[in-house]
Each structure stands twice: as structure tokens, then as C-alpha cells.
N, C-alpha and C positions, 0 to 999 in steps of 0.2 A: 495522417493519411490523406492524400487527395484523389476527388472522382474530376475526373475532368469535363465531364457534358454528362447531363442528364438532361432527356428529351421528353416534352409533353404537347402533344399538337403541334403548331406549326408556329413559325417565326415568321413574324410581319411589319413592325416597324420598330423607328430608333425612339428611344427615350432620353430620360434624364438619369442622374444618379442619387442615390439616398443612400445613405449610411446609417449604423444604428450601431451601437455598444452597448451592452447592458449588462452590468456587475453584477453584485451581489452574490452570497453563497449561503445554502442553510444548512445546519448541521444540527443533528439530533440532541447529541450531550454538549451544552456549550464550554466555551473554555474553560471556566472557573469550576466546573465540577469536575471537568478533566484533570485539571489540577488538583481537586480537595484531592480525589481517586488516588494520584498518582503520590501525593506528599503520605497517605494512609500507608500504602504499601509499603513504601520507602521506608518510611518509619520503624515497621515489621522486620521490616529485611538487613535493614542495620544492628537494628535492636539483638532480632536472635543471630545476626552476624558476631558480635561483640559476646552473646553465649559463648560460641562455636569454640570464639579464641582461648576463653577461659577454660571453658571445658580441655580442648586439645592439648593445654598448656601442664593442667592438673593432673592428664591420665596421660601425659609423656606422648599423646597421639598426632603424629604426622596426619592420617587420614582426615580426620578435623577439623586441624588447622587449612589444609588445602580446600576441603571445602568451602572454611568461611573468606578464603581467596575466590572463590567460584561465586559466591555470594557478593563478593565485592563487585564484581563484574556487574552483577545486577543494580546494587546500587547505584555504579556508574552509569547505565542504561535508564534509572527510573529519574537521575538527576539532569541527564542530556536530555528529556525526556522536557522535565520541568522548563528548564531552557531555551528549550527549541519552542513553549507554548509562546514564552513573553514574545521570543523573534516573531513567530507571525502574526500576534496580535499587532505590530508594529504597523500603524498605513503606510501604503504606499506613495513614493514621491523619490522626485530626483531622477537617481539613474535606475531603483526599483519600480518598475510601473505596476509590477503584477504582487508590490510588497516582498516577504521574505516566506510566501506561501511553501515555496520549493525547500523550506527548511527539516520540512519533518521528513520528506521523500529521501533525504541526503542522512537524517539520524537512523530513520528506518536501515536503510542502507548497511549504516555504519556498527548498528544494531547485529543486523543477519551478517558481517562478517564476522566482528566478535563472536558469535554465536559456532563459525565455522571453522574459526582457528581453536576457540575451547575442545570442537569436536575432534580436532585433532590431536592435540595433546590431549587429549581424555584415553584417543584411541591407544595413541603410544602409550601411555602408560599402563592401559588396562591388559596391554598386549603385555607387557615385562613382567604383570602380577599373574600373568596367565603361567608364564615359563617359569618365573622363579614367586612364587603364592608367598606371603609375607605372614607373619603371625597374627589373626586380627582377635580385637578384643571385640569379641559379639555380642557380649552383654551392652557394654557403653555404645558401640554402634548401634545396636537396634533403640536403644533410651534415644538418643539423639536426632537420631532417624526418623522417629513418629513423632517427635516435636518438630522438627524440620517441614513433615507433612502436614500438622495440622496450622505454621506460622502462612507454609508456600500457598495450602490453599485459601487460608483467609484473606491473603493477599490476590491472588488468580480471580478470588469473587468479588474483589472490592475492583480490578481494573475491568476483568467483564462488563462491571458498568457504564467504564468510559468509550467514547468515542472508535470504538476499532477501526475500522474502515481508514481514520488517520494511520498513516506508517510509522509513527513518532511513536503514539500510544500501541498499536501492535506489537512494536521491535521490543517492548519494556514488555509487554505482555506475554512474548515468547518466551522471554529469559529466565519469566518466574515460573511458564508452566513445565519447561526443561529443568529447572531447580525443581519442581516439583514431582516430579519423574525421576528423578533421580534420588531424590528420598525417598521416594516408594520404592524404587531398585535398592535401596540401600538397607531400606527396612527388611525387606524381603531378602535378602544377602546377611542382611545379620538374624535373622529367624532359623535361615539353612546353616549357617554358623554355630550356631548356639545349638540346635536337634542332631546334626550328623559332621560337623566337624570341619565342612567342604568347606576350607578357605578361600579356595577360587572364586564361589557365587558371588564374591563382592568384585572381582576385574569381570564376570562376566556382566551383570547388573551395571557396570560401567561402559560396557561394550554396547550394551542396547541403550542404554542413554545419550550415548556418541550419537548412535544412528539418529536417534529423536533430534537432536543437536544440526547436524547436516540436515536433515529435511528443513526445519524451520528455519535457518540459516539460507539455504536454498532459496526457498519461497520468499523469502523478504527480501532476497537481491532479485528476483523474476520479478517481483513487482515494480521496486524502484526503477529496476531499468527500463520495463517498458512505459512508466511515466516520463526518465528520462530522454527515452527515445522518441517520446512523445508519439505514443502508438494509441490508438482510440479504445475508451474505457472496453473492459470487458465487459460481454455480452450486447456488446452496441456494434453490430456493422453499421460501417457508414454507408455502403450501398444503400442498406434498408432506411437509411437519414436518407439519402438523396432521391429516391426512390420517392418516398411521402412528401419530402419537397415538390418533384416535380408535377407529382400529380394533385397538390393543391389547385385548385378551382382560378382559373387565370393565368397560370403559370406555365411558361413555353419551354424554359431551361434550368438548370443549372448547372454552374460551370465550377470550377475551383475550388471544391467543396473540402475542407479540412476540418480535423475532426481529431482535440486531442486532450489531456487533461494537465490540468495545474499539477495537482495531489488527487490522490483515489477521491472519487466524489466531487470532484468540482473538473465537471466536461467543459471542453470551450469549443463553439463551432465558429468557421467564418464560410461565407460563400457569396458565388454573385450568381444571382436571380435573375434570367430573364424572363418580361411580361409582357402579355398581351397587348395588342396597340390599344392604346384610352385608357387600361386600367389604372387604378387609385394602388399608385405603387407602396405610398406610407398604409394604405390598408390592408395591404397584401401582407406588407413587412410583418405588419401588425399578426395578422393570422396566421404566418411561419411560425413567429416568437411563440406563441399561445399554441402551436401544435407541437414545439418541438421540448416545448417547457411540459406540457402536458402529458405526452407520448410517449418522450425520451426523456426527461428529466434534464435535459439541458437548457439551463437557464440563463449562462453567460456566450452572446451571440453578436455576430457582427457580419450583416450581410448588406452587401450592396445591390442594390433594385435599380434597375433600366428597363428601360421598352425595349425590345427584338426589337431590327433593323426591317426598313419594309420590304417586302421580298418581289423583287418586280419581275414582271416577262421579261426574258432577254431572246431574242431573234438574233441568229447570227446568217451573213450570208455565205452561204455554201458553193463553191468554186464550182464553175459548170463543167460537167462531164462530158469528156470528146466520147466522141460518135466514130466507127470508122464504115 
């Protein structure tokens, strides 16, 4: 997003130009425990995935087996997941200047679509079990079901710890708490199964699942795309950036003020500053950096400093007026 002039006091003479760049990005959970986080889960989710198959295979059960398909999903998710960490651990160079930061925004992405075509096919099907209800074994469903709950949430608590705020670790992190919602719909469909008979409770527990399915799904394409679009982090106007700009102590303007991010959490600003005539433009620089790193939390900046131009009298002469 660009402000194109912000005004503070008056413009008076021309300067010079200064540039600054400044890297660096800090994150909470570093990579390698992002990674222990994410190989943990994984783990979990294969492990009682490879249950799922046995089990479904032993008690002749279709419903099961698809699940530990839905399960696979996840895997997929917590391995792109892995993948995507080594890509942006990668430095930047070449024809990447900004590294392979943009990788996790595009798994995230890729993450919340999967997530939105499952909720489709969950739909349709939940829909066909609604008209035509199928025989369900409610004992073995509900057995499964609370094992299902107790692998999903121990896995939901091991990536909690990681990193969220990346869309890489998010995308994996929705996948298990929708798998985990979904064994809770399941257990609870197979409890009303087993007390009163209502084979249906298991397509409708798949219908509210769906829905949980589509919202997360949702949200994690609303996010990539506005990093895509390179739209300014949330809850940051850049007015209110250009604004504290301008009224920094010496400063007359700022012009071309952008304002966007890499990945959730890493802001990047650029702008050009105009200054007071005589001031100490690298000090100035100096005190934007440290207010807006302080203020806003953006820490990677690149603004260009000049003097305002000097603002002179201009006198023009004015055609004489006839007389009659």
C-alpha cells in the first residue's frame, strides 16, 4: 500500500540522498523446534493412520478406511510442512534476493485449499448418508473415535508450540485440529449410535465437520492472499506509519510510503523522507529505524532522506488593468 505525501511543517531546501536497507527477522520458535514440533505430530498421525487401515480392513469397515485417507491428507500437510522449513532456511542470492521466504505463504495456501476441497467431498457425502443412512458399527466407531481424539489432540498440543503465526506451521496445524473435530463428531455419532439407534448422527457430525473444514480452509487462503497481494500486515495502517513518520522531530514529508510483508510477521517498509534544511539526515534515518522498529514492530526498512527543496518568494508581474 502507498501514501503518497505526508506533511509536517514546511519545505525549504534541497538535500542529498541516503539509503538504508536493514534485514534481519526474529521469530519466537526457531526453526529446528519447529521442525522437532512438526516430525512429533507426523509421527502420531501416520502411526495411528496405519491403526486406522488395520482396523478398517479387520471389521470390513469402509468408514475407517476413508478416514485414515483423510489422515493421509494430514500427513501430506505436516511433510510439505517439513519441506517448506529447509526451503526458507535457504540464503538468499541470485535471482532470490528476499530467499525462499514466500514458501511457507504458498504451502499455507496450498494447505487451506486441500482443506476446502476435503470440505467438499465430506459435504457430498454426508449428504448421500443423510438420504440413504448406511448400517454403522457403533461400537468399533466409537473404540476408534476416542483413540482418534486422544492421538489428534496430542498432536494439536505438540504443534501449538510451534511457530503459528508462519502459514506453513498454521496450514498443518488446521488439518489436525479439523481431524480432530472430527473424531470428536465421530465419537459423539457413535455414542448416539450405540444408545438410540440414529444411524444418521454419523453424516450429520460429518456435516459440522465440513463446515469447520470451510472456515479454516477459508482463513488460510484470506491470509496468503493478502500477503500475496502484498497488502500491509494486519492491524498496521500505514496512515498511522506515515503519520508518526511525519511528525518525527525535523521531518517536513514523506512521500511514497509502502508498506507490506514477506510472510505473516516479517513487515517490510520503504519510503522517502523529506528533511529540514541542515538536518543530520543519517540521524534522522537513524530515529525513524528505532521508532518504527519500536512502535510497529518493523524491522526491515529502506528509506531514502533528502533535504526539502528551498522554498523561495516568487513575485510575478501582473498585466496592468485598463481604465476606461
Amino acid at each position: 500500500m502507498a501514501i503518497d505525501e505526508v506533511e509536517h511543517g514546511h519545505i525549504h531546501t534541497q538535500g542529498h540522498r541516503h539509503e538504508h536497507h536493514e534485514g534481519g527477522h526474529s521469530h519466537g520458535v526457531s526453526a529446528d523446534a519447529d521442525r522437532r514440533y512438526l516430525t512429533i505430530a507426523l509421527v502420531l498421525i501416520v502411526g495411528f493412520m496405519v491403526f486406522e487401515v488395520v482396523a478398517g480392513i479387520v471389521a470390513h469397515s469402509l468408514a475407517l478406511i476413508s478416514d485414515a485417507g483423510h489422515m493421509l491428507t494430514d500427513a501430506g500437510a505436516l511433510v510439505l510442512s517439513l519441506v517448506v522449513i529447509r526451503l526458507v532456511q535457504r540464503p538468499s542470492g541470485g535471482n532470490l534476493t528476499y530467499g525462499m521466504r514466500r514458501a511457507e505463504v504458498l504451502s499455507g495456501q496450498a494447505n487451506g485449499a486441500v482443506l476446502l476441497v476435503l470440505g467438499l467431498l465430506v459435504t457430498y457425502e454426508g449428504v448421500s448418508r443423510l438420504v440413504h443412512p448406511p448400517d454403522v458399527a457403533g461400537g468399533l466407531v466409537t473404540i476408534v473415535a476416542a483413540l482418534g481424539v486422544v492421538v489428534n489432540l496430542a498432536a494439536a498440543w505438540v504443534l501449538a508450540k510451534a511457530n503459528r503465526q508462519s502459514l506453513n506451521v498454521e496450514g498443518s496445524f488446521q488439518h489436525i485440529v479439523t481431524d480432530l473435530y472430527a473424531f470428536i463428531g465421530t465419537l459423539v455419532a457413535g455414542i448416539v449410535i450405540i444408545t438410540t439407534g440414529f444411524d444418521r448422527a454419523d453424516a450429520i457430525a460429518s456435516l459440522v465437520v465440513a463446515a469447520l473444514m470451510f472456515r479454516s480452509g477459508y482463513a488460510l487462503q484470506r491470509k496468503a492472499v493478502r500477503v500475496l497481494l502484498e497488502s500491509a500486515p494486519e492491524g498496521t495502517a500505514p496512515q498511522e506509519v506515515g503519520w508518526a513518520m511525519a511528525h518525527t522531530e525535523r521531518v517536513s514529508q514523506v512521500h511514497d510510503l509502502h508498506l507490506w510483508e514477506l510472510a505473516p510477521g516479517v513487515p517490510i517498509l520503504s519510503a522517502h523522507v523529506l528533511v529540514a534544511p541542515g538536518a543530520d539526515c543519517h540521524a534522522i534515518r537513524r530515529d525513524l529505524e528505532r521508532m518504527l522498529r519500536e512502535r510497529f514492530a518493523i524491522g526491515h526498512t529502506t528509506l531514502q532522506v533528502d533535504h526539502a527543496p528551498q522554498q523561495l518568494l516568487s513575485i510575478t508581474r501582473q498585466p496592468p488593468t485598463s481604465t476606461r
